[in-house]
C-alpha positions in Angstrom: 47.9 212.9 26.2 49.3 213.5 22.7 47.1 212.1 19.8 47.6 212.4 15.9 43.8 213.7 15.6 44.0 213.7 12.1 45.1 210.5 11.7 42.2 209.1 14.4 39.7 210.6 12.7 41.0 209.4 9.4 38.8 206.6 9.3 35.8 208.6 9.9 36.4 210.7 6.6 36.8 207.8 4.7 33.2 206.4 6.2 32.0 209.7 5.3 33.4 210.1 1.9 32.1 207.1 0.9 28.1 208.5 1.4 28.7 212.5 2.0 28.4 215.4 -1.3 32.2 215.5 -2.5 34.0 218.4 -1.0 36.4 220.6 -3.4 38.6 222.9 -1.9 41.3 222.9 -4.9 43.2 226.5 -5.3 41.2 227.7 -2.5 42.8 230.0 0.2 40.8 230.0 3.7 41.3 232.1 6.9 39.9 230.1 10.1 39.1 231.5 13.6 39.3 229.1 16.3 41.8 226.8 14.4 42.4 224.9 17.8 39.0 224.5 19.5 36.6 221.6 18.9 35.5 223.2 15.7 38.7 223.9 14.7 40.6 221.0 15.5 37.9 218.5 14.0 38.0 220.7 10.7 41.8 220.6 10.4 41.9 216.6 10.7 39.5 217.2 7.6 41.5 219.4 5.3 44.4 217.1 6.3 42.9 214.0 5.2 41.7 216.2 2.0 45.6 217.3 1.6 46.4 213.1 1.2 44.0 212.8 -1.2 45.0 215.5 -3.5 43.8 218.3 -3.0 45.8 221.3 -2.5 45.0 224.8 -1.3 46.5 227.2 2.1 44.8 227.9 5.1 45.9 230.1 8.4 44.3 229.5 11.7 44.1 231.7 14.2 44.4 230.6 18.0 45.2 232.3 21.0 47.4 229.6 21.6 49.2 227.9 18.9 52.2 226.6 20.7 50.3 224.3 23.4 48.2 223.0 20.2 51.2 221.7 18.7 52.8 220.6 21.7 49.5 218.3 21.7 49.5 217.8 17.5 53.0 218.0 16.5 51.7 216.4 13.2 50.3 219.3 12.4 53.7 221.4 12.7 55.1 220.3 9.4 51.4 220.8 7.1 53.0 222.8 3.8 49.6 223.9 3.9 48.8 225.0 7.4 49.4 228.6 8.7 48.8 228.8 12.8 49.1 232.4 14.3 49.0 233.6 17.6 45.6 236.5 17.8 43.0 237.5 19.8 40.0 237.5 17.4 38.9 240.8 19.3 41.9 242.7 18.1 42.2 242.9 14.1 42.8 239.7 12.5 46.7 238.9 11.0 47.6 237.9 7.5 48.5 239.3 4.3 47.0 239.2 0.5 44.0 237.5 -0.5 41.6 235.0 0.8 38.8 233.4 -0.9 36.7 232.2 2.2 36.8 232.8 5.9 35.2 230.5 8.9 34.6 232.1 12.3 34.9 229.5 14.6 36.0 231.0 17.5 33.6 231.0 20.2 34.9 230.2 24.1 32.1 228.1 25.3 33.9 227.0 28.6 31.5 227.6 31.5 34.3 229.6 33.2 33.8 232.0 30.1 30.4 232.6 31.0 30.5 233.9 34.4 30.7 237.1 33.3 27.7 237.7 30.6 28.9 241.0 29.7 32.4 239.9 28.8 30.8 236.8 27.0 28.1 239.9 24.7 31.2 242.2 24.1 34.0 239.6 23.2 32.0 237.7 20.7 30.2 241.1 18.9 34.0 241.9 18.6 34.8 239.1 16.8 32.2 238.9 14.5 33.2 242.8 13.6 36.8 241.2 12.8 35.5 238.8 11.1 33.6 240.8 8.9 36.4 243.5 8.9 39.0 241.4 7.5 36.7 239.8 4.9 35.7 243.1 3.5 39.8 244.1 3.4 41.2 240.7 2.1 39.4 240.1 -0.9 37.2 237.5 0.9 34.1 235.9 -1.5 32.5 233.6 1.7 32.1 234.1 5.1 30.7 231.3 7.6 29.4 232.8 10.7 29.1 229.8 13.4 25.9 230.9 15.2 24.5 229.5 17.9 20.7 227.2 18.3 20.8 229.4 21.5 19.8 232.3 19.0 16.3 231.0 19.1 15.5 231.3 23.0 13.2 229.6 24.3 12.3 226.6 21.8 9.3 224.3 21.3 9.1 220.7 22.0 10.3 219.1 18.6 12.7 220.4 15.9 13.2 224.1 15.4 13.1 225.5 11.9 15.4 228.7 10.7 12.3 230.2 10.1 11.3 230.4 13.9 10.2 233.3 15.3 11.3 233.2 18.7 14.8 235.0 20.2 16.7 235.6 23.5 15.0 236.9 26.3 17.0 240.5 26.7 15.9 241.2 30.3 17.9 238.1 31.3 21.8 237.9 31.5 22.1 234.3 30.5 20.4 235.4 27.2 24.3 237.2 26.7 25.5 234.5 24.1 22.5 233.9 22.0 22.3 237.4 21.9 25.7 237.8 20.7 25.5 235.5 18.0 21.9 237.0 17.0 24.1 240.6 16.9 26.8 239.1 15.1 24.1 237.4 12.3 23.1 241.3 11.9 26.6 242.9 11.4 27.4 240.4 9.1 24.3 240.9 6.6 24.6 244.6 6.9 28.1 244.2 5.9 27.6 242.0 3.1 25.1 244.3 1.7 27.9 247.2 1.7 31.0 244.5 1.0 30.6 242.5 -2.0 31.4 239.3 0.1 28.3 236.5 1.3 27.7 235.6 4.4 26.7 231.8 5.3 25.3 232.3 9.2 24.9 228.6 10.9 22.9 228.1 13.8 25.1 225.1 15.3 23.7 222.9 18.4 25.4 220.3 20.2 28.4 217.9 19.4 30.5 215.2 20.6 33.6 213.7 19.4 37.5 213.8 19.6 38.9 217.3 21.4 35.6 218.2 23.3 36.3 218.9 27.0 34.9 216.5 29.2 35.3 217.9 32.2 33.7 221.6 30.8 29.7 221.7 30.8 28.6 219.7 28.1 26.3 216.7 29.9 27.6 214.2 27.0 31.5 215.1 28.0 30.8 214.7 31.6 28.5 211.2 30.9 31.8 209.8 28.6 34.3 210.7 31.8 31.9 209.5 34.3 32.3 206.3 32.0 35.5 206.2 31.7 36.2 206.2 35.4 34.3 203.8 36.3 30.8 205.3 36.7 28.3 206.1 38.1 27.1 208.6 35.8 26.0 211.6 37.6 23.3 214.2 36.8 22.3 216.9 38.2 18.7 216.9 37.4 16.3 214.2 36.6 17.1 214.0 32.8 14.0 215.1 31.6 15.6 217.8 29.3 15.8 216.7 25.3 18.8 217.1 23.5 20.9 215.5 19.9 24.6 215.1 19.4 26.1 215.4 16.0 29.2 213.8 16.0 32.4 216.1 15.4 33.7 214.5 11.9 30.1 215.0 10.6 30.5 218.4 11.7 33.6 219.3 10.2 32.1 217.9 6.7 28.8 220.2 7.1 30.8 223.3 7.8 33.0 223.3 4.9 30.0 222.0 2.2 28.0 224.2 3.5 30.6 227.3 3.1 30.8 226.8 -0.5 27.5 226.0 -1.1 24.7 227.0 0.8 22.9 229.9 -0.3 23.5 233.1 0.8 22.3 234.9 3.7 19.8 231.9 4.7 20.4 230.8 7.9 20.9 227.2 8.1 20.7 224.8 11.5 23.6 222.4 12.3 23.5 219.3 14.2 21.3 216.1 14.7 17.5 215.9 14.8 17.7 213.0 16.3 16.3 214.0 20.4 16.7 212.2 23.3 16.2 212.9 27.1 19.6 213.3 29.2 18.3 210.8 31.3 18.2 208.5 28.2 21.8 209.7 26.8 23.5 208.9 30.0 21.9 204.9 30.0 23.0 204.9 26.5 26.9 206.0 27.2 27.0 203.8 29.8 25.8 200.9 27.7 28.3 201.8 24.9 31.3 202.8 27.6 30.9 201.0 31.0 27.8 198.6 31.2 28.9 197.3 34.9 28.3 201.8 35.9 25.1 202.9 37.7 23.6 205.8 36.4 22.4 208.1 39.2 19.4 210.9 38.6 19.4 214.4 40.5 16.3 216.3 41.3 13.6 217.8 39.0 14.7 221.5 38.0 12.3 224.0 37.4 12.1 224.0 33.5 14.8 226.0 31.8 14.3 228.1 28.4 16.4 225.1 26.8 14.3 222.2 28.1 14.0 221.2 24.7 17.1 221.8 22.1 16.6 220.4 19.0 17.4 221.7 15.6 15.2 220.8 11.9 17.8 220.4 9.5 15.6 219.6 6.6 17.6 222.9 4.6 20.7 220.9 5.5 19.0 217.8 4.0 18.4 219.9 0.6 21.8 220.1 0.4 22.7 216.6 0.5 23.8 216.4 4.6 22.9 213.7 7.1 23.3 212.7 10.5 26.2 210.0 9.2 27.6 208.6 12.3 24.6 207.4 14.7 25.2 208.8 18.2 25.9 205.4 19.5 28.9 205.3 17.4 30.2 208.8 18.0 30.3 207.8 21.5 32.2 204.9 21.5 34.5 207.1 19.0 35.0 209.9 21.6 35.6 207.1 24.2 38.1 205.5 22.1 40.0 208.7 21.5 39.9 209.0 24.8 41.6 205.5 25.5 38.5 203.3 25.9 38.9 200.0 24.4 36.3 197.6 23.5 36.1 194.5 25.2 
């Protein structure tokens, strides 16, 4: 399927402009990681709706892939603006002269990617040390790490703080990409102290919305294909576990406000507050998508360190974000950039 992105999600940035802190990215030169992943593509529709308005300032992506991106976005081929390379953020990052901010959005959370945990510890510590390699060399003034709510561990019924005490359990191997991002939080505030450059690490949670896989292993993807087909909606527990969804465009919006101007070195959750059980997320996409689909509960599972994976993002609040875009809404929007049309 090839879809303008940008323009699709056009209409959610001017819903969002009209309520969310102004964002000013004038003169600015950027380095992004993970240009064409969820993050990345969701952030680029943002700076290209930015770009119409006026603004002006460069930015070069890196993607393992760049070609089969704009084979899928052609629109974003011709951006005066828009610099793709082809990297591996393992290997030291491309690009030349100076940069005023980076984001570090690459992060492969496919469930393929995770079958091997060490790969999954070693590939995103070396990231991060690119990351924070190429800040140091490039003249760089902010860095946003995107963390992980995974960071925390185990996490207590209702909304987790930053300031929670809890981490990863080390003796188990699925603790590999928390830990990874904790590591990564490290490196970069001992490299700020010796660099000169801030460091803004995010703790991000779960997201929906235009370019997220739905057939990876993300319940709400899999609930919005299920729909989409037909139904039913399939799980493969009894739903009891508690999760929030912030939609994609929200997202994009928190990420660059928040690289400019949340404080330094405090680490700041990302994503909705707003819980339900995914028992109660799969009636709701199939109320919004398909109401004709049965919804069809698996077993009970023993519980899981992530029963409960909710973020407090009352230091997002101080700041002037919001949950914009109620989940119902960023369902139907995901379904309709998927081709589902309200009838």
């Amino acid at each position: 399927m090839t879809r303008d992105i940008a323009a699709f999600l056009a209409d959610d940035f001017e819903r969002l402009g009209a309520v969310a802190p102004a964002l000013l990215l004038d003169g600015r030169r950027l380095m992004l990681s993970g240009a064409t992943g969820f993050f990345g593509k969701n952030l680029l529709a943002l700076l290209a709706w930015l770009h119409r308005r006026g603004q002006r300032f460069e930015v070069v992506g890196l993607s393992r892939d760049p070609a089969r991106f704009l084979a899928a976005q052609p629109w974003a081929a011709a951006l005066p603006w828009l610099h793709l390379l082809e990297a591996d953020v393992r290997d030291p990052w491309p690009g030349h002269g100076r940069f005023d901010a980076v984001v570090h959005a690459a992060t492969d959370t496919h469930a393929s990617a995770h079958t091997d945990p060490q790969a999954v510890f070693d590939d995103g510590v070396a990231g991060t040390r690119q990351a924070l390699a190429f800040a140091a060399a490039h003249g760089v003034q902010r860095l946003l790490l995107t963390g992980s709510g995974a960071q925390y561990g185990e996490l207590p019924a209702g909304p987790v703080p930053e300031t929670h005490a809890a981490a990863c359990d080390p003796t188990q191997p699925g603790s590999a990409y928390g830990e990874a991002k904790r590591v990564g939080e490290l490196l970069a505030t001992l490299a700020s102290a010796r660099g000169g450059f801030e460091v803004v690490p995010t703790r991000c949670f779960a997201f929906v919305g235009p370019g997220l896989d739905l057939h990876g292993h993300f319940a709400i993807g899999n609930f919005i294909r299920d729909a989409l087909a037909g139904g039913p909606l399939r799980l493969s527990s009894d739903g009891s576990a508690v999760r929030s969804y912030l939609y994609g465009a929200d997202l994009a919006w928190w990420l660059l406000h928040l690289l400019f101007t949340s404080p330094p070195g405090q680490a700041i959750n990302v994503g909705s507050d707003e819980g339900l059980s995914v028992a109660a997320l799969a009636s709701l996409t199939r109320d919004m998508l398909r109401p004709d689909a049965a919804v069809r509960l698996g077993p009970a599972q023993p519980a899981t360190p992530r029963q409960h994976y909710l973020p407090s993002i009352h230091r997002a609040g101080d700041l002037g974000l919001a949950v914009w875009t109620p989940l119902p809404l960023a369902i139907r929007r995901t379904g309709a950039w998927h081709g589902w049309q309200h009838v």
